[in-house]
PAZAKE-980542 format. One line per 10 residues: their letters; for each residue x negated, y negated, z negated of C-alpha. Coordinates in Angstrom, 2 decimals, padded with zeros to 5 digits. Example, Ala and Ser with C-alpha at 12.3 -4.5 7.8 and 13.67 -1.06 7.14 Angstrom:
REM PAZAKE-980542
AS	-012.30:004.50:-007.80  -013.67:001.06:-007.14
END
This chain:
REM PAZAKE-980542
XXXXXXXXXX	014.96:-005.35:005.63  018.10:-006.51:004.86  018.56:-005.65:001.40  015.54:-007.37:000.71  016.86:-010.76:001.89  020.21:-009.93:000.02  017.46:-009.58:-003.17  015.73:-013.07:-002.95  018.57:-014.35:-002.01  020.24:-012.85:-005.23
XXXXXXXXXX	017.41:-013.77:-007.41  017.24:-017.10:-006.19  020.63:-018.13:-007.02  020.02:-016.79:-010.85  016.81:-019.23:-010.47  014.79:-015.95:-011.77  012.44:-016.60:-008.65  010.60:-019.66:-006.99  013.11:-021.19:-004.62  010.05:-021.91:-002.31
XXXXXXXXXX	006.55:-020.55:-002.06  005.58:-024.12:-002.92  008.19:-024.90:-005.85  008.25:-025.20:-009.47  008.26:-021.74:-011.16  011.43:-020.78:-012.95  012.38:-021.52:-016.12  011.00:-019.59:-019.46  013.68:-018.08:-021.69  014.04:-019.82:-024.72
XXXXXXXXXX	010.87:-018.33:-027.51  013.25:-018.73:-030.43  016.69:-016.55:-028.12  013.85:-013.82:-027.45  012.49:-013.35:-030.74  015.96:-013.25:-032.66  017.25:-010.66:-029.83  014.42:-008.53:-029.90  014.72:-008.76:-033.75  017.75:-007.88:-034.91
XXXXXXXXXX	019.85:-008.09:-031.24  021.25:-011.67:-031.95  021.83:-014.04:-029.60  021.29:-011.89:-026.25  020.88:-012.96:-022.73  023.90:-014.06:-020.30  023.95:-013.86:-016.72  025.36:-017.50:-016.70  021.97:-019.05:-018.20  019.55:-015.72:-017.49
XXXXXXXXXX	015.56:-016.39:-017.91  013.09:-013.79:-018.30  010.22:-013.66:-020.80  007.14:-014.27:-018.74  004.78:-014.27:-021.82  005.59:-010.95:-022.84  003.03:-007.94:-021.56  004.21:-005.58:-020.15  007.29:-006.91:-019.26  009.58:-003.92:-019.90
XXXXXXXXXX	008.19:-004.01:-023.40  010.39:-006.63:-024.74  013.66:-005.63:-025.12  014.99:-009.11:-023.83  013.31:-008.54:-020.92  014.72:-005.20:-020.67  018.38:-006.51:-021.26  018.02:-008.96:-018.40  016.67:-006.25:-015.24  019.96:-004.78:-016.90
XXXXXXXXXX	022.20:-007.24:-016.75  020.72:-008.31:-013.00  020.59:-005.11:-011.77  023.87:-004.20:-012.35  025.11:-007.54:-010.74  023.42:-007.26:-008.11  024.40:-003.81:-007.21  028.46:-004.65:-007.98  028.04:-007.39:-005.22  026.12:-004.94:-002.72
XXXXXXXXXX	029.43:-002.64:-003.47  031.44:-005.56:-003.38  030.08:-006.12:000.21  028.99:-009.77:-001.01  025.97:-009.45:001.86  027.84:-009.05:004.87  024.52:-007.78:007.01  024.08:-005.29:004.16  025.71:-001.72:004.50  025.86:-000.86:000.97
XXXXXXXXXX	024.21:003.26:000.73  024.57:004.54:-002.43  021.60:006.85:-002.24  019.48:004.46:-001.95  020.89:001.15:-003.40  022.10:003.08:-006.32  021.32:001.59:-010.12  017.70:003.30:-010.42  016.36:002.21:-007.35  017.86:-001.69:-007.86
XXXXXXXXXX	016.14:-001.68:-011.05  012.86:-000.33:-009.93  013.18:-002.92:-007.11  013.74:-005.82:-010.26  010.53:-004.41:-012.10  008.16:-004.41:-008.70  009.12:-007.94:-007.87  009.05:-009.73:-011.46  005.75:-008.57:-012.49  004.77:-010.20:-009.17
XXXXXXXXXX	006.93:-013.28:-010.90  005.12:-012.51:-013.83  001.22:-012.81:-012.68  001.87:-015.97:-010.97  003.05:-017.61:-014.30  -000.23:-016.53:-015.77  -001.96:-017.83:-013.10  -000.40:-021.04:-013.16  -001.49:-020.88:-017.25  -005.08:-020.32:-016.59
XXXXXXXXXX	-004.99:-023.45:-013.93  -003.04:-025.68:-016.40  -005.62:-024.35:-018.96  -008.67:-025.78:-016.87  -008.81:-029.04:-018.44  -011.77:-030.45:-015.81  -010.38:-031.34:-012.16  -013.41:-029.20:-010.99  -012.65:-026.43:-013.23  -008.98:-026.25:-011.95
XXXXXXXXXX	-010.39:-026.16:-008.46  -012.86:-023.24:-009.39  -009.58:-021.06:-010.86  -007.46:-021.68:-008.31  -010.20:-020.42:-005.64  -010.57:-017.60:-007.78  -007.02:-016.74:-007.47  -007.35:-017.11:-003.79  -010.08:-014.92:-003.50  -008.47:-011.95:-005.55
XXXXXXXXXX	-005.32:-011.89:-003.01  -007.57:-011.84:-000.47  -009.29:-008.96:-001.63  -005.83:-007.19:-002.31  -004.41:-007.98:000.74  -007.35:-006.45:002.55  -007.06:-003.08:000.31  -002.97:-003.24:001.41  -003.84:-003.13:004.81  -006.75:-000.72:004.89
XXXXXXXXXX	-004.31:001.28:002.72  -001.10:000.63:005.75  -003.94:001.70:008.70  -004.88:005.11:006.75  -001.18:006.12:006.65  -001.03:005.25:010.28  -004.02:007.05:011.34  -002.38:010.07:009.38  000.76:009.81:011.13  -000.74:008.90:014.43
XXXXXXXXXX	-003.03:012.25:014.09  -000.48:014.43:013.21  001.80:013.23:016.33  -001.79:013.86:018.38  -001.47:017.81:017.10  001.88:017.87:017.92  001.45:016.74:020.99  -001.25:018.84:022.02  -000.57:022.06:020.21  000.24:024.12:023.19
XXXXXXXXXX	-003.26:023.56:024.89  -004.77:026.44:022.59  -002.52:026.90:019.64  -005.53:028.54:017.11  -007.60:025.40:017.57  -004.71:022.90:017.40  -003.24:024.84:013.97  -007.09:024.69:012.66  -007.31:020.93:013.04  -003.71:020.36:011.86
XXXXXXXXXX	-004.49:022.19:009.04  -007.87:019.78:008.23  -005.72:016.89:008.47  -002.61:018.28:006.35  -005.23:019.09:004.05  -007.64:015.17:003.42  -004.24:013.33:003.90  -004.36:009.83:003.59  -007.31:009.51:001.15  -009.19:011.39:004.22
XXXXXXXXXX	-008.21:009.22:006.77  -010.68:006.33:007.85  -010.09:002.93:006.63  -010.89:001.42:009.42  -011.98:-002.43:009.75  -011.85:-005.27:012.18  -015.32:-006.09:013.57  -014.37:-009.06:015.15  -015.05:-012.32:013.95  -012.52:-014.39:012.31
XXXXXXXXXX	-010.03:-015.55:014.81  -012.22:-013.98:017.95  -009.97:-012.13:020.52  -010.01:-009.11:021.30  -010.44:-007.22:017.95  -012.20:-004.01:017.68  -011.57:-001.31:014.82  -014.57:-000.04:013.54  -014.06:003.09:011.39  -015.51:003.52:007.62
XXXXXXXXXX	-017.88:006.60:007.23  -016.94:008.43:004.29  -020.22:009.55:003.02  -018.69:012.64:001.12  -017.44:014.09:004.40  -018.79:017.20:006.34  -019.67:014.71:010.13  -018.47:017.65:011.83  -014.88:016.68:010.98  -015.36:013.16:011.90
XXXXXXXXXX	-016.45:014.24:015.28  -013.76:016.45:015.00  -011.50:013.21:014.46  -013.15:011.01:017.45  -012.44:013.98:019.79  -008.95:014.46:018.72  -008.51:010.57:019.35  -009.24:011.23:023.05  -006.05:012.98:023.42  -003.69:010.47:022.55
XXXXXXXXXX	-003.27:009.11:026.17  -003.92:012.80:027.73  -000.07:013.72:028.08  000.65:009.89:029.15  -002.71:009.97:031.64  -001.58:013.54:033.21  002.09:012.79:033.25  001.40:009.51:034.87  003.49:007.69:032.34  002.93:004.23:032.07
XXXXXXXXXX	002.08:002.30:028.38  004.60:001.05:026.36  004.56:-001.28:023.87  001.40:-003.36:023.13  -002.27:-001.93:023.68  -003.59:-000.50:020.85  -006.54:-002.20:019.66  -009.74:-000.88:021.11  -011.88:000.99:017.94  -015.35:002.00:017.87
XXXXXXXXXX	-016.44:005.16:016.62  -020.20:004.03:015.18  -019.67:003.27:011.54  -020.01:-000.46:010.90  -020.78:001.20:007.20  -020.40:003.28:004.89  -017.23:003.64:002.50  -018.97:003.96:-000.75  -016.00:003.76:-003.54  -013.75:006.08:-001.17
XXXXXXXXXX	-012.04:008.70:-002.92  -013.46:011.52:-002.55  -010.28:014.62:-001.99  -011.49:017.17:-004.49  -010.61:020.95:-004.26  -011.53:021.21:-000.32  -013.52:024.17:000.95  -017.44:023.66:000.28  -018.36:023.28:004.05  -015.89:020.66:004.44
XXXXXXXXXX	-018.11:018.20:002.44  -021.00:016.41:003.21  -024.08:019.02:002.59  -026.51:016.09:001.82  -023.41:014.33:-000.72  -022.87:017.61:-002.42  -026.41:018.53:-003.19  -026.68:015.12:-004.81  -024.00:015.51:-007.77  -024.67:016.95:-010.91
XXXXXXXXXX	-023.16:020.25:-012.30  -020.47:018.02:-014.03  -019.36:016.84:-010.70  -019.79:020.14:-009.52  -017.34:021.36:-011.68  -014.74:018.39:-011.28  -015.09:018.53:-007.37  -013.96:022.05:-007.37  -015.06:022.74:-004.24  -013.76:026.39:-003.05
XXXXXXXXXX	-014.94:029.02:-000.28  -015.53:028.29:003.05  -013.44:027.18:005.81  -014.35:026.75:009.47  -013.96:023.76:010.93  -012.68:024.44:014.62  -014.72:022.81:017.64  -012.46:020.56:020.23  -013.45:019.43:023.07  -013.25:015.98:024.50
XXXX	-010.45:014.78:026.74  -012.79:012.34:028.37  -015.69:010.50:027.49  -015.11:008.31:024.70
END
């Protein structure tokens, strides 16, 4: 996007950011200038020599900090007005004060965890115990970025579902509603989180889907046959693919998805009968499980 260029771009030239992925981190405000402001107010920050307070946690807790996402954010959205960013078309509903501000808070708490990272490395006195953090670091963005994009391919399987039902609706309206209403109703947190089960840099990639262990199979079959109709308008229309292939995903659970959240409140039969027999009556009561609700039968397209 490019408001978000216009942003780095922004926050660069205050030197609030790294310059480079690989640079030196950006200055610290001065500990002495923080502690008299957030004292008695004295001696307050200035957008011509502007540092944030990296030490501080939370970050909106100091009032210097506070005072500088103020001071930035309202700079930043006069030259958006000001049309400063020539491939940015300033929109007021959306580039408005709030939302610039939010957009300060989400990005220097980013700013913010890699000065304590780099901390903890300069901490490490041993070269080996340097190496240790810093692969430790590594390994935690891994594991985030791999929950971001299991997180991205649930919303898309939501959306991409929905569009199926749309799609499809007027082959027998009652069933089509049903299913809709199934889907409405687990949202994202019901959605597969599917996985590659490829390995590491082998072409092509297969999806394997996550089985949710809390979940009534019937709806996951219920899923894998409503997947067959994504090419049946295209296939009986004759229409031709466009875009890129999607990538080809196996049904057969690689495994199972055991810290999934489980959607609470959803009719009894729509769990796992196995899964809810197992909780206790304190679970019971938390799940909130209510009366019955049939789960509609669809057939397949073609074999999958």
């Amino acid at each position: 996007m490019q408001i978000q260029l216009a942003f780095h771009t922004y926050l660069r030239s205050k030197n609030v950011i790294e310059q480079s992925p690989k640079a030196a981190l950006p200055p610290l405000a001065s500990i002495n200038a923080v502690q008299a402001f957030n004292r008695d107010g004295a001696s307050p920050p200035t957008l011509d020599n502007i540092a944030m307070d990296w030490c501080y946690s939370p970050l909106k807790s100091s009032r210097w900090n506070s005072e500088v996402i103020m001071l930035l954010s309202v700079d930043f959205h006069r030259n958006l007005k000001d049309e400063t960013y020539p491939d940015v078309a300033f929109d007021e509903d959306t580039m408005n004060l709030p939302a610039i501000r939010k957009l300060y808070e989400q990005k220097l708490i980013c700013m913010q965890q890699a000065y304590r990272n780099q901390m903890k490395i300069n901490a490490a006195a041993a070269a080996d115990e340097r190496v240790q953090v810093i692969e430790g670091f590594a390994m935690k963005e891994e594991k985030q970025r791999k929950a971001e994009r299991m997180t991205s391919r649930r919303h898309g399987t939501l959306a991409w579902h929905k569009k199926i039902v749309s799609r499809n609706h007027f082959r027998d309206p009652m069933v089509w509603d049903a299913t809709g209403k199934i889907i409405t109703r687990l949202d994202v947190e019901g959605m597969s989180g599917d996985e590659t089960d490829s390995p590491h840099g082998f072409n092509p990639k297969v999806l394997r889907c996550l089985e949710f262990p809390w979940i009534n199979p019937t709806i996951s079959h219920l899923f894998k046959a409503l997947e067959s109709y994504e090419p049946a308008l295209r296939l009986e229309n004759m229409m031709e693919q466009i875009g890129n292939s999607p990538l080809e995903r196996c049904w057969e659970a690689a495994r199972k998805d055991i810290k999934s959240r489980v959607v609470a409140g959803l009719p009894r039969n729509w769990y796992d009968d196995s899964w809810f027999q197992g909780l206790s009556a304190g679970a019971h009561s938390v799940l909130t499980s209510r009366r019955d609700v049939g789960i509609p039968t669809l057939e397949y397209f073609y074999d999958m």
